[in-house]
C-alpha positions in Angstrom: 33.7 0.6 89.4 35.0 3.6 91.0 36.4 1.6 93.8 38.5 -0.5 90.9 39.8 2.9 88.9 41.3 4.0 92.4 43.0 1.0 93.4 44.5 1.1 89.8 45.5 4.7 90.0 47.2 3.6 93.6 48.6 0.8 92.1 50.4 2.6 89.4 51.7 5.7 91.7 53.2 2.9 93.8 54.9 1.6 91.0 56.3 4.8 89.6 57.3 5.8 93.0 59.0 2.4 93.6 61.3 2.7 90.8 64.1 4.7 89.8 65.1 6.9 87.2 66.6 6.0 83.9 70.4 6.4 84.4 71.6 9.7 81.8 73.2 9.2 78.7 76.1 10.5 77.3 73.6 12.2 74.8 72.1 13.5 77.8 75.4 14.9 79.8 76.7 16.4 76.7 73.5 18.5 75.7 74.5 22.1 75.3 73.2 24.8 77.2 69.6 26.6 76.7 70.0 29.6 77.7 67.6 33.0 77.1 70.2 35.3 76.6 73.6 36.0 76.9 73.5 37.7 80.3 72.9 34.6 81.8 76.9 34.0 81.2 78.3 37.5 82.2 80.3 38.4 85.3 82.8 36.8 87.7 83.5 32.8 87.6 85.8 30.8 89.4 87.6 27.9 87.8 86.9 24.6 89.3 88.8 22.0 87.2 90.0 21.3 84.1 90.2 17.9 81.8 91.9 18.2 78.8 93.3 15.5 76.1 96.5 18.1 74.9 100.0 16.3 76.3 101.2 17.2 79.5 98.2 19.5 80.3 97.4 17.7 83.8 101.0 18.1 85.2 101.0 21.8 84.0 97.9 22.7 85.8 99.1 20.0 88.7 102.5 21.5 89.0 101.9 24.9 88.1 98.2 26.6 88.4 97.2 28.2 92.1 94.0 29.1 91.2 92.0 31.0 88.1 89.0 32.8 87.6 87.4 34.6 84.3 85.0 37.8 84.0 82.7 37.6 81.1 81.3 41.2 79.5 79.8 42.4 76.4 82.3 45.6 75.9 80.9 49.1 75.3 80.2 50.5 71.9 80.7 47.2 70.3 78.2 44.6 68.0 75.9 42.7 70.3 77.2 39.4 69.8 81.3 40.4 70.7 82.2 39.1 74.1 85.2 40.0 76.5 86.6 37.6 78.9 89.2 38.5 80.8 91.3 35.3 82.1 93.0 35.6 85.8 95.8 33.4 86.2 98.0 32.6 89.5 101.1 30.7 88.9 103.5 29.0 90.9 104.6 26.1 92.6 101.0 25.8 93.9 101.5 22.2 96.2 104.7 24.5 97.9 103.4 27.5 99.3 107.0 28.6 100.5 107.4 30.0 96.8 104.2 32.1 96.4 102.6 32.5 92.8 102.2 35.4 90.6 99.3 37.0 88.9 98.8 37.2 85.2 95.6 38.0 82.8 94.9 37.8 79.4 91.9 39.4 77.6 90.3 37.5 75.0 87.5 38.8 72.6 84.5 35.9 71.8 82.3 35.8 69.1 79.3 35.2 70.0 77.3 33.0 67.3 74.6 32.0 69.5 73.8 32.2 73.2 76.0 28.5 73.9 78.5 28.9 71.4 81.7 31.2 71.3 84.8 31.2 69.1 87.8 33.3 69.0 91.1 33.4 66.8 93.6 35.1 69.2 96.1 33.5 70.2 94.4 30.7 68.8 91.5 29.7 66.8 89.0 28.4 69.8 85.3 27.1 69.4 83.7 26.6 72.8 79.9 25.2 73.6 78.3 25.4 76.7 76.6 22.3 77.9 74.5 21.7 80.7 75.6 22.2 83.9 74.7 23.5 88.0 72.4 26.0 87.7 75.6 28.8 89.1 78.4 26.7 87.2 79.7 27.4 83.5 80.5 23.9 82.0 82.5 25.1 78.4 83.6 22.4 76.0 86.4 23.4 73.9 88.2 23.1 70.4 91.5 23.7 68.8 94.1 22.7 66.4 97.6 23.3 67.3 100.5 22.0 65.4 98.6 19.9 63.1 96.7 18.4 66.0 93.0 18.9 67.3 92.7 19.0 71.0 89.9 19.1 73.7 89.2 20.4 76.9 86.3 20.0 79.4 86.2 23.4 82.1 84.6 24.0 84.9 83.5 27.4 86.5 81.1 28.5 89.5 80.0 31.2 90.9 80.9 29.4 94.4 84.2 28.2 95.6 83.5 24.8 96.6 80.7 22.5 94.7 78.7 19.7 96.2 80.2 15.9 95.6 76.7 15.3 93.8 77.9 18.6 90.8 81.5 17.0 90.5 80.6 13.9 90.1 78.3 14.8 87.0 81.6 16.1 85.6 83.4 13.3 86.0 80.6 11.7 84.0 80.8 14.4 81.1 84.7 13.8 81.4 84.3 10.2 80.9 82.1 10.9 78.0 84.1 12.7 75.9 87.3 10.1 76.9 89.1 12.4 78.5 91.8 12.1 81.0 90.9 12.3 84.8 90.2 16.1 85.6 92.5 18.1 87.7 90.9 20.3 90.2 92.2 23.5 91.8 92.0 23.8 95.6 89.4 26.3 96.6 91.2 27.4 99.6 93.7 29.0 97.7 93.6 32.8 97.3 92.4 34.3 93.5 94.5 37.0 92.0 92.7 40.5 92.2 91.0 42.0 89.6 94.0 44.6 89.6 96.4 42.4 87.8 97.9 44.1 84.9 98.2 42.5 81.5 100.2 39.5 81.0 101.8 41.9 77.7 102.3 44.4 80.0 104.3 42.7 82.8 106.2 41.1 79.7 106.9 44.6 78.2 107.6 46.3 81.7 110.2 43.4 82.5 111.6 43.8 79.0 111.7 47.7 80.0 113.5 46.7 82.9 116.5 44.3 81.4 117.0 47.4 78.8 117.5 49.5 82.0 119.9 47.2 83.6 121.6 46.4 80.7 122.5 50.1 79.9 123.7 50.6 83.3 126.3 48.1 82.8 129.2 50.1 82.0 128.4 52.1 84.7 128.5 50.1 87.3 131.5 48.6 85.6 133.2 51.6 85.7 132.3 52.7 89.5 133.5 49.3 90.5 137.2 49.7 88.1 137.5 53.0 90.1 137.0 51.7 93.5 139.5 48.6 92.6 141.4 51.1 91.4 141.3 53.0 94.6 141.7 50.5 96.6 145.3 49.4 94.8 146.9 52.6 94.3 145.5 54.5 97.6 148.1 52.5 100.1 150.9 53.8 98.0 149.9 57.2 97.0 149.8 57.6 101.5 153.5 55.8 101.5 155.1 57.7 99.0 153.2 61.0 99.5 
């Protein structure tokens, strides 16, 4: 008897062993993210790649993005469920490195309505959900209308540079879930802007601050440069005629 329950206890461990798991749903891909708190979200992460159904997106991010990164924080003094992300951006002609890139960031404030779901109204109205991910990566699925139009986007970040070909891969399969287009992926070799970089409404007021500048200087230099044409005319004759 106890010869027969251990030959069917073999039996079935060879049989469970032997076969292989059930391929993942899309239910399964999609789920959102259980997290135990909040913290779990903060601090620096580096943006991997991007799918997004909003025309044109993939050749702005091809064309123009060097590399990204975000830092998540709950801001001092504030209610507990108000988030801050600050958004680094590099810009440029990323695929020609002869013309550099700039640095801009935006600040964004999140509500927080649960620990996996955030939504903020400046510039836009935005509702994002975390769903399951790498255990360092921050998978956010996100919503907004624009023009009359709801759009998607599937974004990837990490605490790491690079990610296995096993993570991305799972990606692609929440990208192809959702029926979005391919995802476009930034190269991690590229450098990230520092955590120095002024405000992107800054840089646009100090360059505004700037054309003001020039453009009151103007008569100035228009004036200097009359005189020295002037000069130049008049000089030869004033040492002819004495």
């Amino acid at each position: 008897m106890m010869l027969a329950v251990c030959v069917t206890v073999v039996l079935g461990l060879l049989s469970v062993s032997g076969s292989q798991a059930a391929p993942l749903t899309c239910e399964d891909l999609l789920r959102p993210l259980e997290l135990s708190s909040v913290n779990q979200t903060l601090g620096k992460w580096v943006y991997i790649a991007e799918s997004s159904d909003r025309p044109f997106w993939e050749q702005i991010l091809y064309t123009l993005l060097h590399s990204a990164w975000i830092e998540v924080s709950v801001p001092v003094s504030t209610q507990n469920n108000i988030l801050d992300i600050a958004q680094f951006y590099g810009f440029g002609i990323s695929h020609q490195n002869a013309f550099g890139f700039g640095c801009y960031r935006i600040d964004s404030n999140f509500t927080l309505h649960d620990n996996n779901t955030w939504t903020s109204v400046i510039p836009i109205t935005v509702t994002e959900v975390l769903l399951t991910t790498c255990s360092d990566c921050l998978l956010t699925l996100e919503r907004w209308d624009e023009d009359g139009e709801t759009f998607t986007s599937l974004t990837l970040y990490s605490r790491r540079r690079e990610l296995t070909a096993t993570e991305l891969d799972f990606y692609k399969k929440q990208v192809d879930c959702l029926s979005l287009p391919p995802a476009t992926f930034v190269d991690p070799k590229k450098d990230l802007c520092p955590d120095t970089t002024p405000l992107l409404e800054d840089q646009i007021e100090k360059e505004f601050e700037n054309a003001v500048n020039f453009i009151s200087e103007i008569p100035r230099m228009l004036r200097n440069t009359f005189e020295q044409l002037k000069n130049s005319v008049y000089q030869p004759f004033s040492d002819i005629f004495g």
